[in-house]
C-alpha positions in Angstrom: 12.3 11.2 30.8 9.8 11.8 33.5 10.7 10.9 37.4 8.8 8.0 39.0 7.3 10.5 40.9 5.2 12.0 37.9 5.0 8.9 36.0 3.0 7.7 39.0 0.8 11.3 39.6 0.2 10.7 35.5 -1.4 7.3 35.8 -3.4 8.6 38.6 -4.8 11.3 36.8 -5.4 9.6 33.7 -7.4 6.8 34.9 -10.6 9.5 35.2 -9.7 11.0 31.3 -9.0 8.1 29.0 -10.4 4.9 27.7 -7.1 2.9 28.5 -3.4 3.3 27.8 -0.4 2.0 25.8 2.4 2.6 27.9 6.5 1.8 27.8 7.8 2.3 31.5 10.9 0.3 33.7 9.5 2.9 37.0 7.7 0.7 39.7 4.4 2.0 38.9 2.4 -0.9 39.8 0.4 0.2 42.8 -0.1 3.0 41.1 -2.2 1.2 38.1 -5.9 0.9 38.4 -7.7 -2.2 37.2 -10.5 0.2 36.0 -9.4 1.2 32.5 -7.0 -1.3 29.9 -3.7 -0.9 29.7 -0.9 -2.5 27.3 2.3 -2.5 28.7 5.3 -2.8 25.6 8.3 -5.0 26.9 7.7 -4.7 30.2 5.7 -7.6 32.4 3.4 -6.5 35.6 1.9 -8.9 38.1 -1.9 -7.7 37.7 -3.5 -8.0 34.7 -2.0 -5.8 31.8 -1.7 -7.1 28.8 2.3 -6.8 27.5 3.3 -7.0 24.0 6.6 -7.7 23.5 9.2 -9.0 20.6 11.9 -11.8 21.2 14.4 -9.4 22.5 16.9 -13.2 23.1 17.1 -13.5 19.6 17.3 -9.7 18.7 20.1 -9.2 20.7 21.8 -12.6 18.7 20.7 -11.6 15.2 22.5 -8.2 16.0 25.8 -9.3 17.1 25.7 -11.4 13.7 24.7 -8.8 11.9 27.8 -6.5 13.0 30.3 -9.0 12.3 29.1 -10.0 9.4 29.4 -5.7 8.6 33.2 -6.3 9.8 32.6 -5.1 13.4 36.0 -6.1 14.8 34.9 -5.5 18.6 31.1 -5.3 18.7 29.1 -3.1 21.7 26.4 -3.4 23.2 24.6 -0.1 24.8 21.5 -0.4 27.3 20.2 0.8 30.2 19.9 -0.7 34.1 16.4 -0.4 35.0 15.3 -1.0 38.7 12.8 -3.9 37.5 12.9 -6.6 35.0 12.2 -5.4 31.5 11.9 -7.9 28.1 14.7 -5.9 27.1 17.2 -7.6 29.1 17.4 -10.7 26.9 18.5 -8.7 24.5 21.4 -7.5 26.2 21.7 -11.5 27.1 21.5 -12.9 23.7 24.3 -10.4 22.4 26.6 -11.8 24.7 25.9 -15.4 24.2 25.8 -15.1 20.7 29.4 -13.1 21.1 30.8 -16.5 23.2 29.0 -18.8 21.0 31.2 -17.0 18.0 34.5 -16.5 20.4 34.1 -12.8 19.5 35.7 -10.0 21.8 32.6 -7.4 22.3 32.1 -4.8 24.9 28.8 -3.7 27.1 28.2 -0.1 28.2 25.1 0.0 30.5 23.8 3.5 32.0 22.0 3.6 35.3 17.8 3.9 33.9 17.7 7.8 36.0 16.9 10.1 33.5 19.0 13.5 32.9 21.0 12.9 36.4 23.0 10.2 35.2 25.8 11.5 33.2 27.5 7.9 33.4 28.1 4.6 31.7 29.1 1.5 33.4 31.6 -0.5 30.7 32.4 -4.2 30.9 34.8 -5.6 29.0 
């Protein structure tokens, strides 16, 4: 995983050597992003204008948490990471747990603080 630091040098640098970029990042990159070249942003929502593509992560997050106890999943998990800014993915993590409350099933969430290789840690809620 690349440290916001590079991510940020990267954009930079590729504004003057590509036609436009498809990009997945949760760094704060924003400032960093020229309005000179197209860019399409997957899952993740900026305030200028880049387009973002993104899936209905809500109802993802619900179908899979069916899906496992319909497999026999007797205490389903959820696994994600914390980013620093708000990512599509998120309502995935959401619609697990509602779908979990809406069913009355027992599940578990182990998140992991978005910081590359450093973090050797998952924060569980049960």
């Amino acid at each position: 995983m690349l440290s916001h630091q590079k991510v940020k040098s990267g954009v930079s640098q590729w504004s003057y050597k590509v036609a436009g970029i498809v990009g997945i990042t949760y760094n704060d990159i924003e400032n960093s992003v020229s309005n000179d070249i197209p860019i399409l942003s997957i899952d993740r929502h900026f305030n200028k204008k880049i387009t973002c593509v993104t899936s209905d992560n809500y109802e993802g997050g619900r179908l899979a948490l069916k899906e496992l106890v319909k497999a026999g999943a007797q205490r389903p998990a959820f696994m994600g990471s914390v980013t620093s800014v708000f990512s599509e993915t998120m309502n995935r993590r959401k619609g697990f747990i509602d779908e979990a409350k809406k069913l009355g099933v027992d599940y578990v969430v182990y998140e992991k603080p978005d910081c590359g290789r450093r973090c050797l840690f998952w924060r569980i809620s049960i």
